[in-house]
SEVEXRO-965768 format. One record per residue (C-alpha): residue in one letter; residue number from 1; x, y, z. Coordinates in Angstrom, 1 decimal. Layout:
N
<A NUM <X Y Z>>
...
// end
This chain:
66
<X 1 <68.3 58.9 -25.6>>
<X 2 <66.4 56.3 -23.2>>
<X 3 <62.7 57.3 -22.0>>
<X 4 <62.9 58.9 -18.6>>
<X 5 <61.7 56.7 -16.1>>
<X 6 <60.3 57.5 -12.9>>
<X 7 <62.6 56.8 -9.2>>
<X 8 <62.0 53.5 -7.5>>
<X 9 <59.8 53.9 -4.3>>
<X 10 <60.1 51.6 -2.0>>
<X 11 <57.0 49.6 -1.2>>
<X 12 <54.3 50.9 1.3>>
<X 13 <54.1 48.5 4.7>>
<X 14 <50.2 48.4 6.1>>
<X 15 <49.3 49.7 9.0>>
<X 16 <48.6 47.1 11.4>>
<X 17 <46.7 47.8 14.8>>
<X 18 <46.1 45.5 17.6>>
<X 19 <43.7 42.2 16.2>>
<X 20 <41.0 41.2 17.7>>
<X 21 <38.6 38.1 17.4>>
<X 22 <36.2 39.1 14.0>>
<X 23 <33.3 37.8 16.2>>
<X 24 <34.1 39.8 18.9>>
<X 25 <34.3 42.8 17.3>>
<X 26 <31.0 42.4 15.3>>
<X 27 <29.0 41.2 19.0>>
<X 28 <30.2 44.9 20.6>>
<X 29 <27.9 46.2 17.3>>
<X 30 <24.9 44.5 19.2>>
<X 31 <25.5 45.8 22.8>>
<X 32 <23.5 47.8 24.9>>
<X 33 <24.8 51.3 26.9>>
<X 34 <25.5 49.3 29.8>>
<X 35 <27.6 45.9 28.0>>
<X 36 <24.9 44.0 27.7>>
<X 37 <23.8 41.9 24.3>>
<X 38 <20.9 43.2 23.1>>
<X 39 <18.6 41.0 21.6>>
<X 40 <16.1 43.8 19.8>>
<X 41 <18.8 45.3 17.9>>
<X 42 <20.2 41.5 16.5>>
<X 43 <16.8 41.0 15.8>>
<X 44 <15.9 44.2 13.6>>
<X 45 <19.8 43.9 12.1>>
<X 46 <18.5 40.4 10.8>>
<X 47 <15.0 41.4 9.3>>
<X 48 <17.1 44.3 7.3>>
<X 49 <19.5 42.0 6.0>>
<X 50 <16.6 39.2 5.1>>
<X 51 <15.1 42.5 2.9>>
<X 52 <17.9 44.0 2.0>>
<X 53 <18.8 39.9 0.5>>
<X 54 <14.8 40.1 -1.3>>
<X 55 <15.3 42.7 -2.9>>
<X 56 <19.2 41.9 -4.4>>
<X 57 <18.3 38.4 -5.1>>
<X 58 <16.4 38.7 -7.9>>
<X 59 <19.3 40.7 -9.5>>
<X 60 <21.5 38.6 -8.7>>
<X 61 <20.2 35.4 -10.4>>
<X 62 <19.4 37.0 -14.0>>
<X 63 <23.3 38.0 -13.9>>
<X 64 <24.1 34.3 -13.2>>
<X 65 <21.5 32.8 -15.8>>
<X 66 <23.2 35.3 -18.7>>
// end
């Protein structure tokens, strides 16, 4: 007698919702109550990152020097 194999399931389609611009999506991240850009909230985004980037860094090189 043959193993017993599972049915066949047809594949899954994604989900696909309206697209939008990436850079346009990210910008509404940065924008104030009232639309606007705001610049305070860009700027302490980019201080976290240029930590958050010190601190991985070092990892990061002794895995690529191994």
């Amino acid at each position: 007698m043959p193993p017993r194999q599972p049915p066949m399931r047809p594949p899954r389609q994604p989900v696909q919702g309206p697209r939008r611009p990436a850079g346009q999506n990210i910008l509404n991240h940065f924008r104030d109550s009232e639309g606007n850009v705001d610049i305070d909230k860009i700027t302490t985004t980019a201080q976290q990152v240029g930590k958050l980037y010190g601190q991985v860094s070092p990892l990061i090189t002794k895995f690529i020097k191994r």
